[in-house]
N, C-alpha and C positions, 0 to 999 in steps of 0.2 A: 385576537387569533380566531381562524374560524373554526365553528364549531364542531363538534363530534368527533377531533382528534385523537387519537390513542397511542401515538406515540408521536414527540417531540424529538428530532437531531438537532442538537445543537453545533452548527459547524458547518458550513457548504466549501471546505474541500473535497478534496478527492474519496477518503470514507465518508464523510454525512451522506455528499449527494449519490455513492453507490450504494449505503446502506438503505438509503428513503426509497431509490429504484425499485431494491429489490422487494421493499416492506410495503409498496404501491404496486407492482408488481401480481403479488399475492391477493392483492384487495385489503389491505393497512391501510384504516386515513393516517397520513405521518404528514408532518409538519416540520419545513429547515428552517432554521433561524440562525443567525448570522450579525455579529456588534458591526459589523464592518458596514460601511456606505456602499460600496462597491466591490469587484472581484480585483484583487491584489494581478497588478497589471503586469508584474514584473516573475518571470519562470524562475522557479528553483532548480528545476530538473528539466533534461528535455529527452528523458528514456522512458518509451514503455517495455520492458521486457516480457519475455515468452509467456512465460506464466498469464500478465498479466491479457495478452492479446487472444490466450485462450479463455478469458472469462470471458474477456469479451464477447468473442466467437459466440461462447455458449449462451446469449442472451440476443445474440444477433444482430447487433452493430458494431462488428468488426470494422466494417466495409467505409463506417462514415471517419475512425480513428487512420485505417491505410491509406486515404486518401488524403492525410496531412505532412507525411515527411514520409525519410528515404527509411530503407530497412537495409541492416547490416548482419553479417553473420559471425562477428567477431562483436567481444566485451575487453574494456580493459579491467583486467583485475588490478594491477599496480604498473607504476609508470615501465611503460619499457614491455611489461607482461601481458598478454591476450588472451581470451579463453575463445577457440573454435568453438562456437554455438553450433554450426552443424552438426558435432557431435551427437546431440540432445534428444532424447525419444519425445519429440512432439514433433507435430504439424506446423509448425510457427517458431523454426531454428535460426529465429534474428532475433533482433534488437529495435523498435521500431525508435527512430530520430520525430519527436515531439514535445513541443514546451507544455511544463504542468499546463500553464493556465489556459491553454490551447486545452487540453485533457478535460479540466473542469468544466470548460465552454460548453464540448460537445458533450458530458455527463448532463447538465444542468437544462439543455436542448433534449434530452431523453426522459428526461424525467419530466417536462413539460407538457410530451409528451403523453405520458403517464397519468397528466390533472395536477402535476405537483407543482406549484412555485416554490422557487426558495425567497423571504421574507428579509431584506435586507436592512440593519440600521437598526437591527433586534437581538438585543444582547442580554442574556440570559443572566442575569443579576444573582440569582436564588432559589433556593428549592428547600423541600422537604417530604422527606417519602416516609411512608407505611407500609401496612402486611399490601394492603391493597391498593396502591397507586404514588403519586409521585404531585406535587402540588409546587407548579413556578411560577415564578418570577420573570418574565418577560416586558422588560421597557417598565412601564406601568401597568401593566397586565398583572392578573394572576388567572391561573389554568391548571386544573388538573386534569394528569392524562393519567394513561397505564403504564408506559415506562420512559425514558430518559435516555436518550446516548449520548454519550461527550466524544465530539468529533474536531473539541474544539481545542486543537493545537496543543503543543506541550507545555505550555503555562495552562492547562485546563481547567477551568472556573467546575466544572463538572466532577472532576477528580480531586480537587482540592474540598470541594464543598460535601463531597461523599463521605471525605476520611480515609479516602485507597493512600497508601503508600507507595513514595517512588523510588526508592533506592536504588544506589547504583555506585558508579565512579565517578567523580567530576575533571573536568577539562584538565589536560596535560600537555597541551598544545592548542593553538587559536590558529585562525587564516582570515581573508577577506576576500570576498567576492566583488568584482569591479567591472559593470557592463560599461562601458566607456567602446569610446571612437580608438581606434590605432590602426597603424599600419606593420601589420601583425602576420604571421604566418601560425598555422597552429605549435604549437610547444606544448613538450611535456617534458619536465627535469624533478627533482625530489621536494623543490620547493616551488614552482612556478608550474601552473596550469594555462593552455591558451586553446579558447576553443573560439573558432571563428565562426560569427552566427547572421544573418543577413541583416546588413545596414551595421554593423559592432561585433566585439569580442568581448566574451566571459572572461578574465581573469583571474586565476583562482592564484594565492599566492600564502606562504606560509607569515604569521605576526610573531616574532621571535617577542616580544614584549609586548603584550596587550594592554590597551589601553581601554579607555573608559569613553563615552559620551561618542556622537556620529562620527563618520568616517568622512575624513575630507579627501580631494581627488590630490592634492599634493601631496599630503602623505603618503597614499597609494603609491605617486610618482616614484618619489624620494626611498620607498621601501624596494622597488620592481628596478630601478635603474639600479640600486647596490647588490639586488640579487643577481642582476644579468650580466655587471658591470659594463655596461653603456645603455647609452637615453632613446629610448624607445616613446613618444609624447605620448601623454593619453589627452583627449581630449570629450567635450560633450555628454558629462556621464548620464546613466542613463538609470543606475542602480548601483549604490554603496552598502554593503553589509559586512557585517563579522559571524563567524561560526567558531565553534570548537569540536575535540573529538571527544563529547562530557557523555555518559551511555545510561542511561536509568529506564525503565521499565514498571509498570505497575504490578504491585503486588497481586492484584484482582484485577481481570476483566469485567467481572459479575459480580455487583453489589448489589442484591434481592433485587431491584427494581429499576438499577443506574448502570448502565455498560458503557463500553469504552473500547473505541478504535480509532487506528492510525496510531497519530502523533502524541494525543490526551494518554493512549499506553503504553507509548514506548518511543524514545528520541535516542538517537544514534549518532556516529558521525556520517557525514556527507559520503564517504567512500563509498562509489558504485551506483550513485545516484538511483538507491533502489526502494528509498521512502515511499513514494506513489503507488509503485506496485507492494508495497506490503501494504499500504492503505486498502488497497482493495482490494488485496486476498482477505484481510479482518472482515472486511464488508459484506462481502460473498458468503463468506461461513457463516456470521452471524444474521445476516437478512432473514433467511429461508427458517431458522431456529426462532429466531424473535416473532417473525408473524405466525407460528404456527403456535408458540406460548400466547402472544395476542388474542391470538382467534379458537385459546380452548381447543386444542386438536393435537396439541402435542404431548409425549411421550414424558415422562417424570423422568427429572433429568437433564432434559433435553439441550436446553439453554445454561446450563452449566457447563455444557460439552466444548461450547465456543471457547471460554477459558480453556480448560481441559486442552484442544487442538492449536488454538494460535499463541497461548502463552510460550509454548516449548519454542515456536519457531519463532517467534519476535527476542526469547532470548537467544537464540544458534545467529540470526541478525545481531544484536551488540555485539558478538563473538567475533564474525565475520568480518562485520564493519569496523570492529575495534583495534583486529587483527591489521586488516589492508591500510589502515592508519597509519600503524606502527611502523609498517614495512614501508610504509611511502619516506621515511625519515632519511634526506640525502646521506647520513651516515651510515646507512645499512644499502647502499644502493649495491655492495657486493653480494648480500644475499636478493638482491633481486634478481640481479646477474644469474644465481643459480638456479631460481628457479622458473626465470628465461631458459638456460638450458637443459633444463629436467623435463620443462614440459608443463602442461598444465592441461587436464582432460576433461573428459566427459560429466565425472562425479565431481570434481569441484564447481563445470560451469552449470551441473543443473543445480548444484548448492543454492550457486550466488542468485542465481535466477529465480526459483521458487520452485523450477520443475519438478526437482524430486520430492516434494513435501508427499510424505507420508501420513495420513491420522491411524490412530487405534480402529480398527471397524469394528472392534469389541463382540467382534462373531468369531469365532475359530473358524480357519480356515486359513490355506499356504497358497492362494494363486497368488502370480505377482500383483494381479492388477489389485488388490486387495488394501484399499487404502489410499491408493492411488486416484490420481484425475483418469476418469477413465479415456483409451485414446477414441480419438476421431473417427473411430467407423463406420461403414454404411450397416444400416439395421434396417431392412424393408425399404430400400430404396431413399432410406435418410438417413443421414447423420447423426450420431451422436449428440453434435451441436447442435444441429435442428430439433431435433427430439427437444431439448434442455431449454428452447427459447423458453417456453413459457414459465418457467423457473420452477417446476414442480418434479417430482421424482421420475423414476423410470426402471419399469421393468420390463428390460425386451430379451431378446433370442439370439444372442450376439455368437454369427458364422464362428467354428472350431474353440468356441468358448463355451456355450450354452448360456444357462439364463441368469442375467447377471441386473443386480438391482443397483441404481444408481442414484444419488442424494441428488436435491437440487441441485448443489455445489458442482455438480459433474464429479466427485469423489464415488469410489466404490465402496458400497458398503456390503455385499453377499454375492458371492457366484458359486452356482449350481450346485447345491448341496438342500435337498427338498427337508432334511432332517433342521437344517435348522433355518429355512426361511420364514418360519414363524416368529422365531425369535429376533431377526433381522427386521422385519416389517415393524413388530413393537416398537424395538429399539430405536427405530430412525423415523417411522410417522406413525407410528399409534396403533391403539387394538386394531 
């Protein structure tokens, strides 16, 4: 490894390589490491939602993610069901159409950016931490840094080796993912998904009896042709997997000196394809918290808060995702029916989305924006997001609000109340 690193991610998805961003960013030597040979060639997802197109924004390569696929102003929450995103109090009322690994590409080009490589074919074996550092296991390496993130999937070597607990519910239903060749039109039924993707289609299809060991493409066949009742070929696969709708969570984000984002804290079911983007709200929260504990500048506290703010919402996610699960079940397609015809609004789609996330600002005070992403206004002839490229705080003079303090995260943490912006400033970067 090279030298003078102070914090290791283990993991180059979608959280490592936003959290190393944002921890190089800052002026963090971080280091990604990665078991794998190469970048997993094949998309799990192909949504970045609102939320996450505004972190983007606020770091300032939006522009390079809209330039990969279409944007939509509708989500499906359950088959048959859409949520109006224009509804939504942000700047960014779509959905943008992108494959994860297309995501990771241009993350992993940012951060290169930055002076960072990610280190591939380096799989983090082992560790052991103290009051004062964190001592790995790398390939045949050993390093010690100052802290640890486990970025590394939900079988997490990092989470398992801490001692964090992951409780939850276990799978009560399974599916299969099937990129294969067909001559497909999109479909969506309670048990069969078809999303037509260039050169192939994703087929998402429900495994009434799960079986054990790979997935062969006849099988696939033999299960899609009794669900549809008639033979639709597949051919030329391209990616065979299984999922379930199993929900577990960790107990702790913050283990003294070992954290955890994305997937290593929390696995869900697939519903809403909204894994990525909670990948990289964890990231965002905790970057800007971790380098300022790094680099001795931050507030007592501080770096607990990340637990404290993303635990609640990665569990309102199982909830969510557990719920759209359930409802997708072809025996409940009446109740889907109804709330097809009830409707579905604004506060559910910024649920599902991320938009409404709320944190404690832990300063008294009733504006709305308080907790909140702050929105996109101009302040002196910039933006909000502009202001925020550099990933560091802000306090500006924001027009029929007055002066409102803003975390790295683009979160509000104090507006206009001079009584207690001392306490506000401690609270969030220090005397």
């Amino acid at each position: 490894m090279a030298g003078g690193v102070s914090v290791l991610v283990a993991g180059a998805g979608p959280a490592g390589l936003m959290v190393a961003a944002e921890l190089a960013l800052a002026g963090v030597e971080v280091e990604v490491v990665d078991a794998r040979s190469e970048r997993w060639p094949h998309p799990r997802g192909f949504t970045l939602s609102a939320r996450s197109l505004e972190i983007l924004d606020r770091r300032g390569i939006l522009d390079r993610f809209l330039a990969e696929g279409p944007v939509v102003q509708y989500g499906m929450f359950l088959p048959g069901v859409f949520l109006d995103l224009s509804t939504m109090d942000t700047d960014h009322p779509y959905t943008l159409g992108i494959a994860q690994n297309r995501v990771e590409e241009l993350l992993e080009e940012w951060l290169a950016e930055l002076g960072v490589r990610v280190r591939w074919d380096s799989e983090l074996l082992d560790f052991r931490q103290d009051e004062d550092g964190v001592d790995v296991l790398v390939g045949g390496e050993r390093r010690r840094v100052r802290y640890l993130v486990g970025c590394d999937g939900s079988r997490s070597t990092v989470r398992k080796r801490a001692g964090i607990g992951f409780p939850g519910v276990d799978a009560t239903s399974h599916g299969l993912i099937a990129d294969v060749e067909a001559d497909f039109e999109a479909l969506r039924t309670g048990e069969v998904f078809v999303l037509p993707r260039p050169g192939y289609v994703r087929i998402v299809l429900d495994e009434p009896e799960p079986r054990r060991g790979p997935v062969e493409l006849a099988y696939v066949q033999e299960l899609l042709d009794r669900k549809l009742g008639r033979v639709v070929p597949l051919e030329n696969p391209r990616w065979l997997s299984r999922f379930s709708d199993a929900a577990r969570q960790a107990e702790t984000y913050v283990c003294d000196r070992v954290v955890l984002a994305g997937d290593a804290a929390h696995v869900h079911p697939p519903a809403g394809a909204v894994g990525v983007n909670v990948a990289l709200a964890d990231a965002v929260n905790l970057g800007w918290k971790l380098a300022a504990t790094v680099q001795d500048r931050a507030p007592a506290g501080l770096l607990r808060t990340y637990h404290d703010e993303r635990h609640p919402v990665g569990a309102q996610v199982l909830r969510t995702t557990r719920a759209q699960s359930l409802l997708g079940r072809d025996d409940l397609a009446p109740v889907r029916e109804m709330v097809a015809d009830l409707g579905v609004g604004k506060q559910l789609a910024e649920l599902v989305t991320g938009v409404g996330t709320r944190y404690d600002p832990r300063i008294p005070g009733d504006h709305p924006w308080l907790g909140r992403l702050a929105p996109n206004v101009e302040v002196g002839g910039r933006t909000v997001a502009e202001l925020l490229h550099p990933g560091k705080p802000v306090l500006a003079d924001v027009p029929a609000v007055g002066k409102v303090l803003i975390r790295p995260d683009g979160h509000v943490a104090w507006v206009d109340d001079e009584a207690t912006l001392t306490a506000a400033l401690e609270t969030w970067t220090g005397p």
